[in-house]
C-alpha positions in Angstrom: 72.9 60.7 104.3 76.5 59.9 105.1 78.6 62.5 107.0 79.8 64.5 104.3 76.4 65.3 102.5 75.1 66.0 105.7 77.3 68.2 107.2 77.7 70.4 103.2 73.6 70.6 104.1 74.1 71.9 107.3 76.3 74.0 106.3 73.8 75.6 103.4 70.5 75.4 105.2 71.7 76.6 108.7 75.2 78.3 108.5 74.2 79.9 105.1 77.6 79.1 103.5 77.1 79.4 99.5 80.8 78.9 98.3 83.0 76.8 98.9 87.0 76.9 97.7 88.4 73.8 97.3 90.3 71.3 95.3 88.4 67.9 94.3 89.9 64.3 95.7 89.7 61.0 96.4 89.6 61.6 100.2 86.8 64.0 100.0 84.5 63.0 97.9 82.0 62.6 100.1 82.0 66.4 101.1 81.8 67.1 97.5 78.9 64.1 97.3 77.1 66.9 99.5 78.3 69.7 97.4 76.1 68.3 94.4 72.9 68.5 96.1 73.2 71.3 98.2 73.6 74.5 95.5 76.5 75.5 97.3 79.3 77.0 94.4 82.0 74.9 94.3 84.9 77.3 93.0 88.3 75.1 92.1 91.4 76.5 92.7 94.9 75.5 90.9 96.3 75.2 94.6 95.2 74.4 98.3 97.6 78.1 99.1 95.0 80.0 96.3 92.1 78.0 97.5 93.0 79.7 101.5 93.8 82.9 99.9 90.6 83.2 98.0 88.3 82.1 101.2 90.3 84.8 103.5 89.4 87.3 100.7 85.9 86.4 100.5 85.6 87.1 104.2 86.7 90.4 104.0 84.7 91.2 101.7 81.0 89.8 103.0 82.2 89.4 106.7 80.7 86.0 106.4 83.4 82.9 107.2 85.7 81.6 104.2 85.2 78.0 103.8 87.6 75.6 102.7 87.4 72.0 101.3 90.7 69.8 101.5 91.9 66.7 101.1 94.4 64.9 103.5 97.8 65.8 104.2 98.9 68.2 101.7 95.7 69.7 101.2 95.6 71.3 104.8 99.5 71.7 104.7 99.1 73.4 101.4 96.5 75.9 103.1 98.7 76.5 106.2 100.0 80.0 105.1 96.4 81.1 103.9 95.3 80.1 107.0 98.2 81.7 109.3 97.2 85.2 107.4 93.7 84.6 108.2 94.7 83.9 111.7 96.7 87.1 112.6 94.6 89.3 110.7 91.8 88.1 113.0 89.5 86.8 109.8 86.8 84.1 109.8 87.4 80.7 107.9 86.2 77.3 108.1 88.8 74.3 106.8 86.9 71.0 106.3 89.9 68.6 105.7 89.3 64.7 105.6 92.4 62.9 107.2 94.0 59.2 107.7 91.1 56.7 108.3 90.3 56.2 112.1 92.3 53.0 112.2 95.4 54.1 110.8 95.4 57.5 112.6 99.0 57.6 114.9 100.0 54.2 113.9 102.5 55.4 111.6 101.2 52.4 109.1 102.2 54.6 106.2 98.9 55.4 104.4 98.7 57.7 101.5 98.7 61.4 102.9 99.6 60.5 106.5 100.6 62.5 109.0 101.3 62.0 112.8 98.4 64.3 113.8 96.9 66.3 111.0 95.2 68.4 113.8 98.0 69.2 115.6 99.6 70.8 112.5 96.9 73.4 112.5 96.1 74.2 116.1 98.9 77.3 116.3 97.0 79.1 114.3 93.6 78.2 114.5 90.9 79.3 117.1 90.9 75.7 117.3 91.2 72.4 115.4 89.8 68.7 116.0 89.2 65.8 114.4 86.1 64.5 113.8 86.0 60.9 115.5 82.4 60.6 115.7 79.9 62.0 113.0 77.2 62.9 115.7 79.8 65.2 116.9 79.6 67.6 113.7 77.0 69.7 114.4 77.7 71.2 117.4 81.8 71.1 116.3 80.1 73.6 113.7 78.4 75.4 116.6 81.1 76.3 118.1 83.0 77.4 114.9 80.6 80.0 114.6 80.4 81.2 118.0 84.3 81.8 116.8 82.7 83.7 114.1 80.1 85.8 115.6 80.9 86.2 119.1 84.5 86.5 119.2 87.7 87.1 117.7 86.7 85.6 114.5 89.9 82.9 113.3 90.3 80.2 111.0 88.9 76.9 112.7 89.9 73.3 110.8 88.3 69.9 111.2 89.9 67.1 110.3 87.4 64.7 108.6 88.9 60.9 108.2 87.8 59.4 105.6 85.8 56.7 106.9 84.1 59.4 109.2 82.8 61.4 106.3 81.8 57.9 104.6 79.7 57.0 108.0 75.7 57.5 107.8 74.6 60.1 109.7 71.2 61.3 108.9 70.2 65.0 108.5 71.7 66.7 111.0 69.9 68.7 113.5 71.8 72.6 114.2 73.3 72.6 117.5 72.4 76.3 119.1 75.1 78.7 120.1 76.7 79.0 123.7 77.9 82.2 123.3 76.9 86.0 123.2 79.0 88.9 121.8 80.3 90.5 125.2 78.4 93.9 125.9 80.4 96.5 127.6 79.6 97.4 131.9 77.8 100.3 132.0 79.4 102.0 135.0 82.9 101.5 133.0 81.1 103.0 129.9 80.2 106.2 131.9 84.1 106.2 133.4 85.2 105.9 129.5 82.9 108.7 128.2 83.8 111.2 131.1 87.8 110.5 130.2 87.2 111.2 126.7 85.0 113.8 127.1 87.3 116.4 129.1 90.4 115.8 126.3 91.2 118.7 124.5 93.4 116.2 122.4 91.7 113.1 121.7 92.9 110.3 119.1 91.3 107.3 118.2 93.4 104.0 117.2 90.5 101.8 115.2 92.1 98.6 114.1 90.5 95.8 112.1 88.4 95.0 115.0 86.5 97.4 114.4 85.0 96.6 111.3 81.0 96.0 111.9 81.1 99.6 113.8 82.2 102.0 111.2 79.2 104.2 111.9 79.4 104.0 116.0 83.2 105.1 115.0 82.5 108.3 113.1 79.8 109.2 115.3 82.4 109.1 118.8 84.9 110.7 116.5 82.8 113.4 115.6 81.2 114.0 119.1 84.3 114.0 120.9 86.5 116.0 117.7 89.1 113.0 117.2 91.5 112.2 115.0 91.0 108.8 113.8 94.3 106.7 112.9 93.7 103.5 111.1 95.5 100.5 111.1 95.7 98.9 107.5 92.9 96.3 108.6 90.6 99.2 109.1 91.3 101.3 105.8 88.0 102.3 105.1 85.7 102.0 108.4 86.4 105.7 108.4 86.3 106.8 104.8 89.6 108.6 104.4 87.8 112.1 102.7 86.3 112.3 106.4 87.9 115.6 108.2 88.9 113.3 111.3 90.6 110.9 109.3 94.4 110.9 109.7 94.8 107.6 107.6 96.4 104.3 107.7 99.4 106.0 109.5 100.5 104.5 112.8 103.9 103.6 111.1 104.8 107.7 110.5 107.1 109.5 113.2 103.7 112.7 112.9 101.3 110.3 113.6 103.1 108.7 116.8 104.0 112.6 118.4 100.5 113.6 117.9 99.7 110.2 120.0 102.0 111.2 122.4 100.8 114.5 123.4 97.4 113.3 123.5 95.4 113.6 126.7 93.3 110.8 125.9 93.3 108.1 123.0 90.4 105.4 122.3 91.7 102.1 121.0 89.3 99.7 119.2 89.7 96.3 118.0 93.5 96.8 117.8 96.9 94.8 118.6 98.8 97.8 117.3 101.1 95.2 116.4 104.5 95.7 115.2 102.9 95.4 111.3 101.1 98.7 112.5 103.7 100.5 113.8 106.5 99.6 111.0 108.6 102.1 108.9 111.4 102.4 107.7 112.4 98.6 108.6 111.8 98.9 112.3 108.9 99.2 114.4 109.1 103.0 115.8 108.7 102.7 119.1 105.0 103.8 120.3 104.5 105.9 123.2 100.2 107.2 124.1 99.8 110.2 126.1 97.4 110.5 128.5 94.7 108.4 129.4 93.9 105.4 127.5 90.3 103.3 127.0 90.6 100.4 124.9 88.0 98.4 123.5 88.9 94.8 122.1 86.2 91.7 122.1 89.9 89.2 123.0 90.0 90.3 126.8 93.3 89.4 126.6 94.5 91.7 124.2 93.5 94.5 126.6 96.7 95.1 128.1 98.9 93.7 125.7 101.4 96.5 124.5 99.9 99.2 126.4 98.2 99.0 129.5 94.7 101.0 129.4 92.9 103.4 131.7 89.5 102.1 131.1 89.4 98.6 129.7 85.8 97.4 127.8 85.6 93.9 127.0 82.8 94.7 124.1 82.1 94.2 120.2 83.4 97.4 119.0 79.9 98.7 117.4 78.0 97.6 120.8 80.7 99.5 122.9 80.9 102.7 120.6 77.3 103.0 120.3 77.3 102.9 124.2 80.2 105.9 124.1 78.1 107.6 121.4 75.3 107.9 123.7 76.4 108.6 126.8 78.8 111.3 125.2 75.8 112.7 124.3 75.8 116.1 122.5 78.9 117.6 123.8 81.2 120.0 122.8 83.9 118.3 120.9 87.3 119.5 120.3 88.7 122.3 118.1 91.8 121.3 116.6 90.6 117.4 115.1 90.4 118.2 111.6 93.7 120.8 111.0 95.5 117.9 113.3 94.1 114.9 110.8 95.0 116.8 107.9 98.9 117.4 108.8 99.4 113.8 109.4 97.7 113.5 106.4 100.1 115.8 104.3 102.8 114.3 106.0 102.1 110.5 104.8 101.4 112.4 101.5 104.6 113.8 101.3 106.5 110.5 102.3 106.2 109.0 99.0 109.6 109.2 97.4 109.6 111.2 93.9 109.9 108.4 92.2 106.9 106.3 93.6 104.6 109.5 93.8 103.3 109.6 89.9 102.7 105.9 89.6 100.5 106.2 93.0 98.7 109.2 91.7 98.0 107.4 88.7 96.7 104.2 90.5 94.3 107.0 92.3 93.2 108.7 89.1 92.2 105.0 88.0 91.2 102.9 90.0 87.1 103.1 90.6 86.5 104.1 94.5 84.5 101.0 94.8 86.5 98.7 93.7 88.5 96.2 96.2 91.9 97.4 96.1 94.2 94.0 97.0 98.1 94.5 97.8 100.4 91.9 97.3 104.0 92.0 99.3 106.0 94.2 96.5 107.8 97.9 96.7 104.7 99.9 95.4 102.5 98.4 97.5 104.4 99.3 100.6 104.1 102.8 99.6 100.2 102.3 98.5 99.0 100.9 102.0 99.2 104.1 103.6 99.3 106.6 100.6 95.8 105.5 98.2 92.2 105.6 100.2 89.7 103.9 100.7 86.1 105.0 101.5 84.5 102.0 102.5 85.0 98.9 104.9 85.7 95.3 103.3 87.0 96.9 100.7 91.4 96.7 101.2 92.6 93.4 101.2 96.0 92.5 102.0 98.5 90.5 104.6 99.2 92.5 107.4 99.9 90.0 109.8 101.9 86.9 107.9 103.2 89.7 105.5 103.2 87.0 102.7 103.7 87.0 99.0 101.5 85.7 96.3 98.2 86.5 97.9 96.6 89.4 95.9 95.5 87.4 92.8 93.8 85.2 95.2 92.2 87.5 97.5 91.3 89.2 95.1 89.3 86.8 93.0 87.5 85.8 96.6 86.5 89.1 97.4 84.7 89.3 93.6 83.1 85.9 94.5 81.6 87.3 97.5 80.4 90.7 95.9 80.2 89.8 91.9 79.0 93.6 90.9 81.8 95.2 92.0 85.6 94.8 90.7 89.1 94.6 92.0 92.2 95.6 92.0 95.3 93.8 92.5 98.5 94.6 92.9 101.3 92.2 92.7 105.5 92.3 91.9 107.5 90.4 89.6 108.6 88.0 92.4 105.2 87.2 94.8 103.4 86.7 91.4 105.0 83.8 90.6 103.9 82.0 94.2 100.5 81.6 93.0 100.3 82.6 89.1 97.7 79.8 88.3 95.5 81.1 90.1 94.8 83.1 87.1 93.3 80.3 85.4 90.7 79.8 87.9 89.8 83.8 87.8 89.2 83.3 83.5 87.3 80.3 84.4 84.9 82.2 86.8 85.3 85.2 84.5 86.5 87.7 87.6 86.3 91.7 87.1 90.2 91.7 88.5 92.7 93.7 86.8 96.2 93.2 88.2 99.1 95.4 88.0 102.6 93.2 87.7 105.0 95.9 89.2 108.4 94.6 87.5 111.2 96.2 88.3 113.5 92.9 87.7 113.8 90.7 90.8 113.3 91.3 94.6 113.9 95.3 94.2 113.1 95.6 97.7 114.6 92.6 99.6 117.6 94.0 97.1 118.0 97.4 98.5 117.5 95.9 102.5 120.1 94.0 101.4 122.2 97.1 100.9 121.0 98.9 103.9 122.2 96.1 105.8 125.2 96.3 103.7 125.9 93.1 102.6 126.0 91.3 99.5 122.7 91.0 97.4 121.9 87.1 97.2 119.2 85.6 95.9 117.4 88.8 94.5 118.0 88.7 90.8 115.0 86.1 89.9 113.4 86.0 86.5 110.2 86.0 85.5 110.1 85.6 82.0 107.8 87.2 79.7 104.8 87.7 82.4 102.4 89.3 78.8 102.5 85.7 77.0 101.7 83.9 80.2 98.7 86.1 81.2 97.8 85.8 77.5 97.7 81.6 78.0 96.1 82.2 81.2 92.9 83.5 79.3 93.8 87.4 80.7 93.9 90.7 78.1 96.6 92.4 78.7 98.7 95.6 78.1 102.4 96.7 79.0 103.2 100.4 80.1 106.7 101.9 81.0 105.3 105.4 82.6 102.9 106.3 84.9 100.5 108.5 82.3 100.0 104.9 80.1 99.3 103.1 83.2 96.5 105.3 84.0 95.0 105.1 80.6 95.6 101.1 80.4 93.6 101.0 84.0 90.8 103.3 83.2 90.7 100.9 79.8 90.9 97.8 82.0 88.1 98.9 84.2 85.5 99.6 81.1 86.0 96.2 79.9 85.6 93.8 82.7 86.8 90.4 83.3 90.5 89.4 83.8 92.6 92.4 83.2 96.5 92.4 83.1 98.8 95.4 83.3 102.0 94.6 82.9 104.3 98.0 84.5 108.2 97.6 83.7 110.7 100.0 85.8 113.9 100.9 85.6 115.6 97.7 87.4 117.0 97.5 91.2 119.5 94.6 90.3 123.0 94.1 88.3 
């Protein structure tokens, strides 16, 4: 076998990767060559951007990797802001790019698709990126891509294939075994962190995306010790928000930061508490803990970044919680958790504006609570992140980190790939939509159960109205897109248009029955002149 069959079969047989997302070229060929024989799904995007967005949504919603399959240059630069998203939002994904041919790379001889050094473009936000000199070198390249994956804070990792490389026989490869081991927690500072966190009479809990694969090991600490639990939008859904402890997605709300201030004692896990986290209002409120502080975070170096902790356990979150959980024990837990978790809640409740609140209750009246709910960068959504619940893990998708547009559609139809009996949801404006609309051809040809919500309100509403906070004149804002119906109608979508919150409900719940690409096309009084 040459390189690229072999390393699509290692991939399959050894890695378990099914799907790959990825546009077809004359520079990888030979990775699709592999494809062919391997039963691995090939899903083609219209755009190398969709292609990263649909592999990042995929992860979220099996916890598996992403995997990408580029060609040179433009592929991987195409992919960059997929893969920047992926990389702050601490998500797993493989990019297999092929590159210039060994003899050309550097030279600056002008090849098609050159760059200087295609790896270099993607090392800042990769766990890491190399190109692939030798094909012997593959499988344990792979290796350590998934000792990313499993054993620590899982990020995009891209190889750079050249072309002759992935042309090169090879053989069947052999798996290279992993190097590395989730970190497990020291006992004695276990011990230390229970006896903290036992004697609070005000405990909180910060549980950020981190903390994922320990949703259980989460809500059993919560519940021993009586904490209120306050999510970061990566977490939405590793506690389910009808629990009593759980205060929400609310770290950004001024009740949520004075009940972490007069806390005695507050567990963070898996979090950067990053400004994404903490922003409202269009500034990052500044965040002061009270009392003591145990962190948890499998990155030892994001132990004492923004806060500086007590008790600091380099751990997986569900190794390290199920350590707490035990040597809490059956103890007494405080009183006040759940009359504290519901007042933030009312609080975040009674934030929306008057104007927002009946289109979020009717996206909560419609949308089914196990469906993928994926939020694009547009004004409803700000107001959805922390106002609509979510009950499970895996189950919110949107870009916290890179705070991009144009990723919901995307996202969306990745996290249906991964999990094909349950729906989604997607939620886009007027303005992102139009960053990666043809991606709605690829969900009618895979027939995905997605049904989007266009909220229109006639340009950049919200970049308008910051533009008026920071009063100065609106430029830029008053963008068209022109009948958005007709073009989901080419794209192979049904679709519907609503002007008030009561039809939108209906046109969802309708949606939902019937399956397969859904479009819901919500016009509102507009923001612009």
């Amino acid at each position: 076998m040459r390189t690229g069959e072999a390393t699509v079969q290692l991939l399959a047989e050894h890695y378990g990767v099914d799907t790959i997302f990825g546009i077809p070229g004359v520079h990888n060929i030979e990775l699709y060559r592999g494809l062919s024989r391997s039963g691995v799904r090939a899903i083609s995007p219209r755009h190398e951007q969709g292609a990263g967005f649909m592999a990042d949504g995929y992860a979220i919603a099996s916890g598996r990797p992403g995997v990408c399959m580029l060609i040179t240059g433009p592929g991987l630069t195409n992919a960059l802001t997929p893969m920047g998203q992926a990389y702050h939002d601490s998500r797993p994904m493989l990019v297999l790019a092929a590159t210039t041919p060994t003899n050309d790379l550097g030279r600056g001889n002008g090849p098609l698709h050159d760059v200087p050094d295609q790896a270099a473009i993607a090392r800042p936000i990769t766990a890491f990126s190399e190109t692939v000199m030798d094909p012997a070198a593959v499988p344990a390249l792979l290796a350590r891509a998934w000792d990313v994956f499993d054993h620590g804070r899982p990020r995009p990792v891209h190889l750079a294939m050249p072309t002759d490389v992935l042309a090169m026989e090879a053989g069947e490869y052999a798996p290279v075994a992993a190097t590395a081991a989730r970190p497990a927690p020291d006992a004695a500072d276990v011990r230390r962190a229970a006896a903290v966190l036992a004697t609070a009479r005000r405990p909180m809990i910060i549980a950020g995306g981190g903390a994922k694969a320990g949703g259980a090991q989460l809500r059993e600490v919560a519940e021993r010790l009586g904490a209120v639990v306050v999510l970061t939008g990566n977490a939405k859904g590793v506690l389910p928000s009808g629990h009593p402890l759980c205060a929400g997605n609310a770290l950004g709300f001024e009740v949520a930061q004075q009940a972490l201030a007069a806390a005695d004692a507050v567990l963070v896990v898996g979090s950067e508490v990053s400004d994404a986290d903490i922003w409202n209002g269009g500034h990052p409120l500044p965040l002061a803990v009270g009392g003591s502080i145990v962190r948890i975070d499998v990155d030892e170096a994001q132990l004492t970044r923004r806060m500086t902790p007590t008790i600091g356990l380099v751990a997986d979150a569900a190794t390290a919680l199920g350590a707490l959980a035990d040597e809490l024990g059956a103890g007494t837990p405080a009183s006040g958790g759940p009359a504290a978790a519901a007042a933030i809640r009312a609080a975040v409740q009674a934030a929306a504006s008057p104007a927002m609140l009946p289109w979020l209750q009717a996206l909560q009246a419609s949308i089914p609570a196990d469906a993928f709910v994926a939020l694009d960068s547009t004004q409803l959504a700000y107001v959805a992140h922390s106002w609509l619940p979510c009950e499970s893990p895996r189950r919110w998708l949107a870009p916290y980190g890179f705070g991009t547009l144009g990723c919901a559609i995307p996202m969306a139809i990745g996290a249906t790939i991964a999990d094909p009996g349950r729906p989604a949801f997607a939620l886009v404006g007027d303005g992102g939509w139009m960053f990666t609309v043809a991606e709605m051809a690829t969900a009618a040809d895979v027939g995905a159960d997605v049904v989007a919500v266009m909220w229109d309100n006639g340009g950049y509403g919200q970049i308008a109205i910051s533009f008026d906070d920071a009063q100065a004149p609106r430029m830029g804002v008053a963008i068209s897109s022109p009948d958005p119906v007709s073009i989901a109608r080419g794209f192979g979508w049904q679709t519907q248009s609503v002007d008030q919150p009561a039809a939108l409900q209906a046109a969802l719940v309708a949606a939902f029955r019937a399956g397969g690409p859904q479009f819901v096309h919500v016009t509102v009084p507009q923001l612009l002149p």
